[in-house]
N, C-alpha and C positions, 0 to 999 in steps of 0.2 A: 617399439612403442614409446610415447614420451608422454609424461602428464601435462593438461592442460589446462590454463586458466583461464574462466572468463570473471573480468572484475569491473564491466560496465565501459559502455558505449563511448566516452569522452576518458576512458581511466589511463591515466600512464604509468601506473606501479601494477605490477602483477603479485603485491606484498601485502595490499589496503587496501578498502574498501570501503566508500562511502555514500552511506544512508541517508538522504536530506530530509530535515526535519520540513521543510516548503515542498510539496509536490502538485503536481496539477494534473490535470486530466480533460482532453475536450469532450471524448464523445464514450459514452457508456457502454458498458461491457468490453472496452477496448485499452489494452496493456502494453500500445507501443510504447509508452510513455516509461516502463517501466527500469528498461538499459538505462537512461539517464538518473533515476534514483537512485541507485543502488542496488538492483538485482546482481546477480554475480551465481560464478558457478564452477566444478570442476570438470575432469572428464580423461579420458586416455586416448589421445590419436595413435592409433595404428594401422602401419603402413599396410597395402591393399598390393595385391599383386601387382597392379599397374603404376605401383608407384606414389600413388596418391595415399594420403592418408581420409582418416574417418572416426569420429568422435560424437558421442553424445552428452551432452551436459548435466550435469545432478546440481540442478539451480541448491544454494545454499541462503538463500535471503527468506522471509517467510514472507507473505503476503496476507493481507484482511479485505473480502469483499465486502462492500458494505449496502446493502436493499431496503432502504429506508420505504414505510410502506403507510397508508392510514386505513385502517379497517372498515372506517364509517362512512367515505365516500368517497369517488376519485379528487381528487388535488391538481390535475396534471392543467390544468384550465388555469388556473391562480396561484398556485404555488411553489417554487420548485426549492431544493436543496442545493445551497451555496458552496459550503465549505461544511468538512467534517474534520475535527479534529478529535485525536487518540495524546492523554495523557496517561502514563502510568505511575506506580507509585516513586516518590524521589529514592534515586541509588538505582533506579531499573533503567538499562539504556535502549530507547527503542532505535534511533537513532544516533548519528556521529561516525564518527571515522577507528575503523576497525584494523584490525593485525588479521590476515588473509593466507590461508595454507592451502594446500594440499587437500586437507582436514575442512577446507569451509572456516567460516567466521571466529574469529578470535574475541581476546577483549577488545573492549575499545578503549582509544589511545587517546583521542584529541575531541574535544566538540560534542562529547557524550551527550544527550539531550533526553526527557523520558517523554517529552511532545513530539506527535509530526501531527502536523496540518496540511488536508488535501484540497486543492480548489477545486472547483467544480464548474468546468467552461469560460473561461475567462476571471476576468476579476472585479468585472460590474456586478452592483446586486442584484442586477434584473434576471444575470444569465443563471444557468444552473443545471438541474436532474430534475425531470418532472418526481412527484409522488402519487406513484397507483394507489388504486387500492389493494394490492396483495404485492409481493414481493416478483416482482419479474424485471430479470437481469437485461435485457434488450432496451426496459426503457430507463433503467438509472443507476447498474452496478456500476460501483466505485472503487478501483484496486489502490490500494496502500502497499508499501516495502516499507518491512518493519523487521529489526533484529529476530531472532528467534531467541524464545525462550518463556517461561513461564511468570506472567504478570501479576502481581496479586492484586492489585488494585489495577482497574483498568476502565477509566472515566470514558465514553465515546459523547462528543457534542457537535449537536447536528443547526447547522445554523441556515436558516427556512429566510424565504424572500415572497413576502405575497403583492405580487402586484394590485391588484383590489387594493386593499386598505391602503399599500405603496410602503408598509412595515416590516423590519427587518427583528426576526426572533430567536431565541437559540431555545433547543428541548436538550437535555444530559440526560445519559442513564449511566449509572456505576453497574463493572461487573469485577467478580473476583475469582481469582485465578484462572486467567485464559491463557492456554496452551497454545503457543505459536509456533511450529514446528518447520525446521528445514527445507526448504520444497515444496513445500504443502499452501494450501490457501484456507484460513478459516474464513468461514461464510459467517455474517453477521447480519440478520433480516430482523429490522425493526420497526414493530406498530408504532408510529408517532402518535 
């Protein structure tokens, strides 16, 4: 058996791994997009009687789903979700370019940053995530790759595009201490 690394789709170090603070996303609930991020992962091939090897990955990136929702009436007519951006507090690195083991993610080395910003369907105001009225991942879950670890401040800004009006606006909520764990995806569903 031999250990194996996965450290993203375009990566040429099996050493590092990098987290982009710019990520995009065209269509909701859908995480091809994530190999080029920064996902990454370990794993053990071993050999199979025929020769072949076989391996399953224990992803070490964390991931945030994000289901921006408005309680008081559908939105998905006039409104949609541009971009969301995650800050956390300064010295916390959600992304940048990490030291890469065996062990999963290290510190980070170069390009530390505590923003990543996700687009959301291109890069016009117009395009976007519809906003239901309640939290349903088919019509606007939004996956982020973000270091793991424990945020103590943790800004999420959701920046809205209403065709009507033809006005672009942003809504913030602060949260504190969010738990980002290895492998795992925290779900994030917010009343705008």
């Amino acid at each position: 058996s031999y250990p194996v690394r996965y450290t993203g789709n375009a990566s040429t170090s099996g050493n590092t791994v990098t987290i982009a603070t710019s990520q995009n996303q065209d269509e909701a609930n859908n995480a091809t997009q994530l190999g080029t991020v920064g996902d990454c992962g370990v794993g053990t091939a071993t050999r199979q009687t025929d020769g072949s090897y076989k391996f399953t990955l224990s992803h070490k990136a964390s991931y945030i789903t994000f289901m921006p929702y408005y309680s008081k009436e559908e939105l998905d007519a006039s409104a949609v979700v541009t971009q969301i951006n995650v800050t956390a507090a300064n010295g916390e690195s959600l992304a940048g370019k990490f030291n890469f083991s065996d062990n999963g993610l290290g510190t980070a080395i170069s390009s530390s940053s505590n923003s990543v910003t996700l687009t959301l369907n291109g890069t016009t105001p117009t395009t976007g995530f519809p906003i239901p009225k309640a939290a349903t991942a088919s019509k606007n879950a939004a996956i982020m790759v973000v270091a793991p670890g424990t945020y103590s401040t943790f800004k999420v800004t959701y920046t809205l595009y209403d065709s009507v009006t033809g006005t672009e606006s942003t809504i913030s909520y602060t949260y504190r201490n969010i738990k980002c764990n290895a492998g795992k995806n925290q779900k994030i569903s917010t009343d705008l």
